[in-house]
Chimera marker file (.cmm) of the C-alpha trace (Angstrom):
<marker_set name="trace">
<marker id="1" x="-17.931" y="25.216" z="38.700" r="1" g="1" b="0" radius="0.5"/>
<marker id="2" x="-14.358" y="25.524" z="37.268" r="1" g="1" b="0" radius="0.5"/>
<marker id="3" x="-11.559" y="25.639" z="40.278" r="1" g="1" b="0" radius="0.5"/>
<marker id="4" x="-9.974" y="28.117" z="37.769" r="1" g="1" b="0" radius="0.5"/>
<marker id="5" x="-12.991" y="30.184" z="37.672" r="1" g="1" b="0" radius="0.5"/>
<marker id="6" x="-14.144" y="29.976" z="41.502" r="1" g="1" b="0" radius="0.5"/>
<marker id="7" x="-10.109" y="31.209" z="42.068" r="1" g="1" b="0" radius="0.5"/>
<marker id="8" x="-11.061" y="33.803" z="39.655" r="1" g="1" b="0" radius="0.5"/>
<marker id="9" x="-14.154" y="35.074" z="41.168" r="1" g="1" b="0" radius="0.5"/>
<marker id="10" x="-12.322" y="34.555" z="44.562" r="1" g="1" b="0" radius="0.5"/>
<marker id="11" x="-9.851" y="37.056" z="43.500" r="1" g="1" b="0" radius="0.5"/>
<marker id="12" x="-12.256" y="39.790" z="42.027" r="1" g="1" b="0" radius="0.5"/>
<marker id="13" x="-13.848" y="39.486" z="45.629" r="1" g="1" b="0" radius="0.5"/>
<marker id="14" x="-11.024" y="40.267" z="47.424" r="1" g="1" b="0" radius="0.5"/>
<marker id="15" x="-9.842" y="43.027" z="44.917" r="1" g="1" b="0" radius="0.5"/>
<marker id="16" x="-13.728" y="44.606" z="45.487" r="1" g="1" b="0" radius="0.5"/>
<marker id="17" x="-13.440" y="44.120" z="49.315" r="1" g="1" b="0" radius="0.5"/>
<marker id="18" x="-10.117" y="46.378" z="49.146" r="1" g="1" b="0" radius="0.5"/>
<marker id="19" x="-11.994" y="49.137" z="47.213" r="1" g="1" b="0" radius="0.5"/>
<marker id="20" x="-14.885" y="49.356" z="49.360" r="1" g="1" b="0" radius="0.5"/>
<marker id="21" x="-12.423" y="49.229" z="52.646" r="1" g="1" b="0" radius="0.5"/>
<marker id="22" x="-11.640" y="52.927" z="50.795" r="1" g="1" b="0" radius="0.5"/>
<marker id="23" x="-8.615" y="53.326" z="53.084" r="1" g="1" b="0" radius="0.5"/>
<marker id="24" x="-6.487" y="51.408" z="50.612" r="1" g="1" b="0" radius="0.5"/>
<marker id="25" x="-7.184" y="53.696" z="47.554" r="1" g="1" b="0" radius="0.5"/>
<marker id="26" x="-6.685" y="56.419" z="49.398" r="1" g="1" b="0" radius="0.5"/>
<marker id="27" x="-3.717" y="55.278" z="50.352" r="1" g="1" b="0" radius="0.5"/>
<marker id="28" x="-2.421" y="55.115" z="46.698" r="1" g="1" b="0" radius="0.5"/>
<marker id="29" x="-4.077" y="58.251" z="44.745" r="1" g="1" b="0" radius="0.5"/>
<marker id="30" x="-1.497" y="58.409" z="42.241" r="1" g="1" b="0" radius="0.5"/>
<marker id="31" x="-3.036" y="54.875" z="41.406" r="1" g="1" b="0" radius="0.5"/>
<marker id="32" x="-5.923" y="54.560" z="39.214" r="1" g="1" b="0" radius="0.5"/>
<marker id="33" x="-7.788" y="51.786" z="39.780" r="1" g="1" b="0" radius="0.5"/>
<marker id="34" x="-10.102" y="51.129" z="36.826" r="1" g="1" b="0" radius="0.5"/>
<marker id="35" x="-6.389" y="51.700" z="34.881" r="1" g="1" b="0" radius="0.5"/>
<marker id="36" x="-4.637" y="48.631" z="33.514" r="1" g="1" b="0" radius="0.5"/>
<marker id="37" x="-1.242" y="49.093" z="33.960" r="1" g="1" b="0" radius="0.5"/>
<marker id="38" x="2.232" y="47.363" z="32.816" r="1" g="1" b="0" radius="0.5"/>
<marker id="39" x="4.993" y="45.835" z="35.404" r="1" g="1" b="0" radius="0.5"/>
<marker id="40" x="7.304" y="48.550" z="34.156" r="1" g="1" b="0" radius="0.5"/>
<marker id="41" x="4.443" y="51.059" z="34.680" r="1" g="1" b="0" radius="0.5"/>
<marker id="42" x="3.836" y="49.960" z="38.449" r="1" g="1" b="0" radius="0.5"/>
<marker id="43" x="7.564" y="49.762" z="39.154" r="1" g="1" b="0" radius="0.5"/>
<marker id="44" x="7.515" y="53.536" z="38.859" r="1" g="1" b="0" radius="0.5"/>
<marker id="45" x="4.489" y="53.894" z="41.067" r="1" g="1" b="0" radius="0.5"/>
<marker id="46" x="5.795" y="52.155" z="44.191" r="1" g="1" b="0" radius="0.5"/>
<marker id="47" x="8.917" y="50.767" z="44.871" r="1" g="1" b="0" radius="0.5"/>
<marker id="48" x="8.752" y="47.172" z="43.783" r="1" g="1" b="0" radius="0.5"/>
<marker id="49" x="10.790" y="45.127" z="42.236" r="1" g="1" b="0" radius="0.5"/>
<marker id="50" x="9.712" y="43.515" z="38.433" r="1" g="1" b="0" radius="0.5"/>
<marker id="51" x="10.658" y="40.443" z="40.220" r="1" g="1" b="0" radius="0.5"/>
<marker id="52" x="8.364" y="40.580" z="43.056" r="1" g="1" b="0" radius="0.5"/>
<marker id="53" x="5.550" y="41.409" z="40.423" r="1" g="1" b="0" radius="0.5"/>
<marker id="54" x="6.250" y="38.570" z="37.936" r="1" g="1" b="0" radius="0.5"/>
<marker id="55" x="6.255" y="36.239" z="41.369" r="1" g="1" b="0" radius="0.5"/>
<marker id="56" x="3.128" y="37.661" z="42.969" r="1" g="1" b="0" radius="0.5"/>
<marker id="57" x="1.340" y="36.906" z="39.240" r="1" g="1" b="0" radius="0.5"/>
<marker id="58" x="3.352" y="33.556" z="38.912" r="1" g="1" b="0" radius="0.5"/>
<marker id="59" x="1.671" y="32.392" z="41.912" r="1" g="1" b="0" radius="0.5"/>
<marker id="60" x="-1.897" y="33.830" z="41.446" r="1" g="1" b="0" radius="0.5"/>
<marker id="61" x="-1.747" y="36.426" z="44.263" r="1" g="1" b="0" radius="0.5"/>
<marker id="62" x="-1.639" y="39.293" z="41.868" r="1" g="1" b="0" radius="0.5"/>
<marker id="63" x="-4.089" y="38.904" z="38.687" r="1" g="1" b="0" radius="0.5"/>
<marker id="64" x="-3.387" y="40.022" z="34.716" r="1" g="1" b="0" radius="0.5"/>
<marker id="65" x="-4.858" y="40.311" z="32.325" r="1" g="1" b="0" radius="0.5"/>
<marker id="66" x="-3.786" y="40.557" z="28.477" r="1" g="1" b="0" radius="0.5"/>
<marker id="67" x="-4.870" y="43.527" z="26.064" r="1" g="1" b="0" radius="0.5"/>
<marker id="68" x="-3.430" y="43.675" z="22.714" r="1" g="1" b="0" radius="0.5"/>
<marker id="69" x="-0.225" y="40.657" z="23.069" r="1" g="1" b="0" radius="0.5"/>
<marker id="70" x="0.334" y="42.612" z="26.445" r="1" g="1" b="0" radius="0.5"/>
<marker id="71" x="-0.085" y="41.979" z="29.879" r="1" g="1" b="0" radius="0.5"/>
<marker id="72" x="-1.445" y="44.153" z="32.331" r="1" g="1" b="0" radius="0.5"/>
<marker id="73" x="-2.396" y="44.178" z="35.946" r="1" g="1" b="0" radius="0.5"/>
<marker id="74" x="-5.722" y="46.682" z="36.939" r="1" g="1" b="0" radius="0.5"/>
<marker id="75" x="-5.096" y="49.326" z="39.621" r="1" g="1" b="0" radius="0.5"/>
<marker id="76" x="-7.934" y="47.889" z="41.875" r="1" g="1" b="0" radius="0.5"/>
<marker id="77" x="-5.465" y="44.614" z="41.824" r="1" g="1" b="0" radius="0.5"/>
<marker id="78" x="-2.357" y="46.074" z="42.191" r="1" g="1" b="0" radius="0.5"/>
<marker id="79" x="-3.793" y="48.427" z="45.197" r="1" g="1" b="0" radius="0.5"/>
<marker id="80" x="-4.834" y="44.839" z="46.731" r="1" g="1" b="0" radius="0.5"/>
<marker id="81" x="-1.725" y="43.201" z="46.526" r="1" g="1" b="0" radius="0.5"/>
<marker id="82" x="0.076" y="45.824" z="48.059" r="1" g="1" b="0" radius="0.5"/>
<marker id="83" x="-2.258" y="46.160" z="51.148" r="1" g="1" b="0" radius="0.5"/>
<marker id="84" x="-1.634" y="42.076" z="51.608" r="1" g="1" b="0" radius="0.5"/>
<marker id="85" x="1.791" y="42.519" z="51.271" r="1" g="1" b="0" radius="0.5"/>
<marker id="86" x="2.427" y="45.555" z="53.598" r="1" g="1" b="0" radius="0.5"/>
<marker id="87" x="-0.550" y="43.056" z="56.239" r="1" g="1" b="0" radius="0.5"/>
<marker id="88" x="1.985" y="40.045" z="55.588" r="1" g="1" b="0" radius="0.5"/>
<marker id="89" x="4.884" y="41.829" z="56.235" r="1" g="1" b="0" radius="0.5"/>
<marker id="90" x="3.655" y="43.515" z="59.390" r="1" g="1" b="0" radius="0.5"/>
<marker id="91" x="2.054" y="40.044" z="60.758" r="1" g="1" b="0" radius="0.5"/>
<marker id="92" x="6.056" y="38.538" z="59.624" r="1" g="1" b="0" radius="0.5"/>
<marker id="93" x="4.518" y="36.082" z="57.567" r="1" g="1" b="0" radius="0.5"/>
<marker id="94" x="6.435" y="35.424" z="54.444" r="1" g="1" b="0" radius="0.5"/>
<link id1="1" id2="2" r="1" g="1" b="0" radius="0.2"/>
<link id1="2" id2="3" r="1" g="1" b="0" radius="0.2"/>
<link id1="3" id2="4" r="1" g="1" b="0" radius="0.2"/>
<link id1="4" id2="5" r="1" g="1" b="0" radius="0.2"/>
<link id1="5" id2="6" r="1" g="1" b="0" radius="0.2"/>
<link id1="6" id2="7" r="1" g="1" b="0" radius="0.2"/>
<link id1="7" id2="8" r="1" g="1" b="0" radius="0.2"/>
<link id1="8" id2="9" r="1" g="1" b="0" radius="0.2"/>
<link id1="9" id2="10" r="1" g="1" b="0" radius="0.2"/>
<link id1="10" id2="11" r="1" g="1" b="0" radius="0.2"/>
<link id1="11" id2="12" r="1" g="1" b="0" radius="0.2"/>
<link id1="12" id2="13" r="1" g="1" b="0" radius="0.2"/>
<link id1="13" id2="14" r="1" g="1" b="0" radius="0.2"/>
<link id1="14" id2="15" r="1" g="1" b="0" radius="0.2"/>
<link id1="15" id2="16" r="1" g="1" b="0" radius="0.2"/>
<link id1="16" id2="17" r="1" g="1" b="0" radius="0.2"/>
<link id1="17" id2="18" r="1" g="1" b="0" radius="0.2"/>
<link id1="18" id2="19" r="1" g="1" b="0" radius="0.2"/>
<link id1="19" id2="20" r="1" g="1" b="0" radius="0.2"/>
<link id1="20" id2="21" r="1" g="1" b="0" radius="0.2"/>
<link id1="21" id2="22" r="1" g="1" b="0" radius="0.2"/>
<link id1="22" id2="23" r="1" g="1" b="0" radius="0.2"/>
<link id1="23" id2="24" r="1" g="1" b="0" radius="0.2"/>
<link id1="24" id2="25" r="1" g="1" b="0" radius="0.2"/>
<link id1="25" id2="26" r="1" g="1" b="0" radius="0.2"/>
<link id1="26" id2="27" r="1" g="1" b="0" radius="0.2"/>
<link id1="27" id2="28" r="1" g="1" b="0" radius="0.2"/>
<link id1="28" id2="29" r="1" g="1" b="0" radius="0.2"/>
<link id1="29" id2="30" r="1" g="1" b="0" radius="0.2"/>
<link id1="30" id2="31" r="1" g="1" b="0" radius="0.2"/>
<link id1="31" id2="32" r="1" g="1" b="0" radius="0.2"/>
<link id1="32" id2="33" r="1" g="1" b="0" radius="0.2"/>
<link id1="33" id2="34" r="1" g="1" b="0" radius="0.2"/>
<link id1="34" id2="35" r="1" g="1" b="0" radius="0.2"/>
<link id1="35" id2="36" r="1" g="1" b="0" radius="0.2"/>
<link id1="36" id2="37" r="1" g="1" b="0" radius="0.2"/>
<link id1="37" id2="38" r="1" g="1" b="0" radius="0.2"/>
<link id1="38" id2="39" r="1" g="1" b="0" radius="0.2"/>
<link id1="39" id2="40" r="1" g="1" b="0" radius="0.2"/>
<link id1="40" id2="41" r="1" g="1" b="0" radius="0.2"/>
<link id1="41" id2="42" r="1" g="1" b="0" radius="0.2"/>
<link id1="42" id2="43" r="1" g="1" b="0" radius="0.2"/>
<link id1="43" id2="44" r="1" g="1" b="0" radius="0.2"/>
<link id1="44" id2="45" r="1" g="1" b="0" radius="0.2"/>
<link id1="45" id2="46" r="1" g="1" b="0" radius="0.2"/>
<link id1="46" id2="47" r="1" g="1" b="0" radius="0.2"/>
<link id1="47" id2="48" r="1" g="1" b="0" radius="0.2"/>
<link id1="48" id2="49" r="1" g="1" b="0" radius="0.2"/>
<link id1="49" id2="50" r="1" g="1" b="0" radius="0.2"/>
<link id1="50" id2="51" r="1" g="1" b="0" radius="0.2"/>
<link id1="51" id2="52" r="1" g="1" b="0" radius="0.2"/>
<link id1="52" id2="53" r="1" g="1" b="0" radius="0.2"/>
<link id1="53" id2="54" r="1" g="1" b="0" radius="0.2"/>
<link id1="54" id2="55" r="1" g="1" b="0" radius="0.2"/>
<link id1="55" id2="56" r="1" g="1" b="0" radius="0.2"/>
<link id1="56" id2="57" r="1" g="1" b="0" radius="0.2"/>
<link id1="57" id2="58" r="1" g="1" b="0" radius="0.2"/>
<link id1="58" id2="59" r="1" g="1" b="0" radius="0.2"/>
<link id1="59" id2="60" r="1" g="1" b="0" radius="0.2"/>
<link id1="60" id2="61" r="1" g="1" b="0" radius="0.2"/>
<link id1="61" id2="62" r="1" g="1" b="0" radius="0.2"/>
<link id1="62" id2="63" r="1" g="1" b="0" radius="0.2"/>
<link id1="63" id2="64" r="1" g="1" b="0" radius="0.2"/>
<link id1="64" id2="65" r="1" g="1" b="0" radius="0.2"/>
<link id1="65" id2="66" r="1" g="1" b="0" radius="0.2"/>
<link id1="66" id2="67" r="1" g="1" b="0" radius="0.2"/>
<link id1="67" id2="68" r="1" g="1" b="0" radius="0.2"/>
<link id1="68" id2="69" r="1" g="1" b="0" radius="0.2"/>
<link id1="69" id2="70" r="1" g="1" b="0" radius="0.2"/>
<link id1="70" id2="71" r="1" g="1" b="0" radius="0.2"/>
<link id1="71" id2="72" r="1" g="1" b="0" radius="0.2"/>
<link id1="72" id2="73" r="1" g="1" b="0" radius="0.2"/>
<link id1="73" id2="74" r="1" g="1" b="0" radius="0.2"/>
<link id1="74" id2="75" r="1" g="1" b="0" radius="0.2"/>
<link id1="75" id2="76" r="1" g="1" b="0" radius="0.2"/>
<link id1="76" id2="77" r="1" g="1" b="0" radius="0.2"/>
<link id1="77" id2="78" r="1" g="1" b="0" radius="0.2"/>
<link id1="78" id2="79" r="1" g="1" b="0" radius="0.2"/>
<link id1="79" id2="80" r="1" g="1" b="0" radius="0.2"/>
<link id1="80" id2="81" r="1" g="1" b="0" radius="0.2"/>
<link id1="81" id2="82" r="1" g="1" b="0" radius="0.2"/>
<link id1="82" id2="83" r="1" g="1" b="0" radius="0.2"/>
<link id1="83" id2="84" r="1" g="1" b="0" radius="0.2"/>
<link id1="84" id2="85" r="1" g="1" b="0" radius="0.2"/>
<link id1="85" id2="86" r="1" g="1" b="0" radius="0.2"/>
<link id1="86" id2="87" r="1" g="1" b="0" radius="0.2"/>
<link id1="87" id2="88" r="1" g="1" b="0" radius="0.2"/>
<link id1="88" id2="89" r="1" g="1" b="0" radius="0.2"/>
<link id1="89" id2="90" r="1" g="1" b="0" radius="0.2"/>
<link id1="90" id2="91" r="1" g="1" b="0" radius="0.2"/>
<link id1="91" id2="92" r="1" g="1" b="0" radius="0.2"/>
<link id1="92" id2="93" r="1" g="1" b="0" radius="0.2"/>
<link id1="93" id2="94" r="1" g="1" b="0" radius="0.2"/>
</marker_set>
């Protein structure tokens, strides 16, 4: 198999695993997570910064995925990435 598409099914694991945990969407309600949303869109949601996002996707910890020339990141991802980041910031890893 693909390393692109074992990193792929790697990271709709994880991004299950979150769901099912159920703590993590109910941490975020005002986040759907069958939605696709934009960066601008999620920088409204939660305080990040567009920069963090474009980093997080630049280096394959936060997934997209393009519909119609745009790109978009799906709630269940973006509710995954922010439960790693709040573990890695709490563990100070960087």
């Amino acid at each position: 198999m693909p390393p692109e598409v074992t990193a792929q099914i790697r990271a709709h694991i994880k991004a299950i695993e979150s769901l099912l945990a159920g703590e993590a969407v109910a941490a975020h309600p005002d986040i759907d997570p069958s939605r696709l949303y934009t960066i601008a869109e999620m920088v409204e949601l939660r305080p990040s910064s567009k920069q963090a996002l474009y980093n997080a996707v630049r280096s394959n910890r936060l997934r997209e995925t393009e519909t119609g020339g745009v790109m978009r990141i799906r709630g269940a991802d973006y509710i995954a990435w922010l439960g790693q980041r709040r573990r890695r910031r709490a563990g100070g890893a960087a």
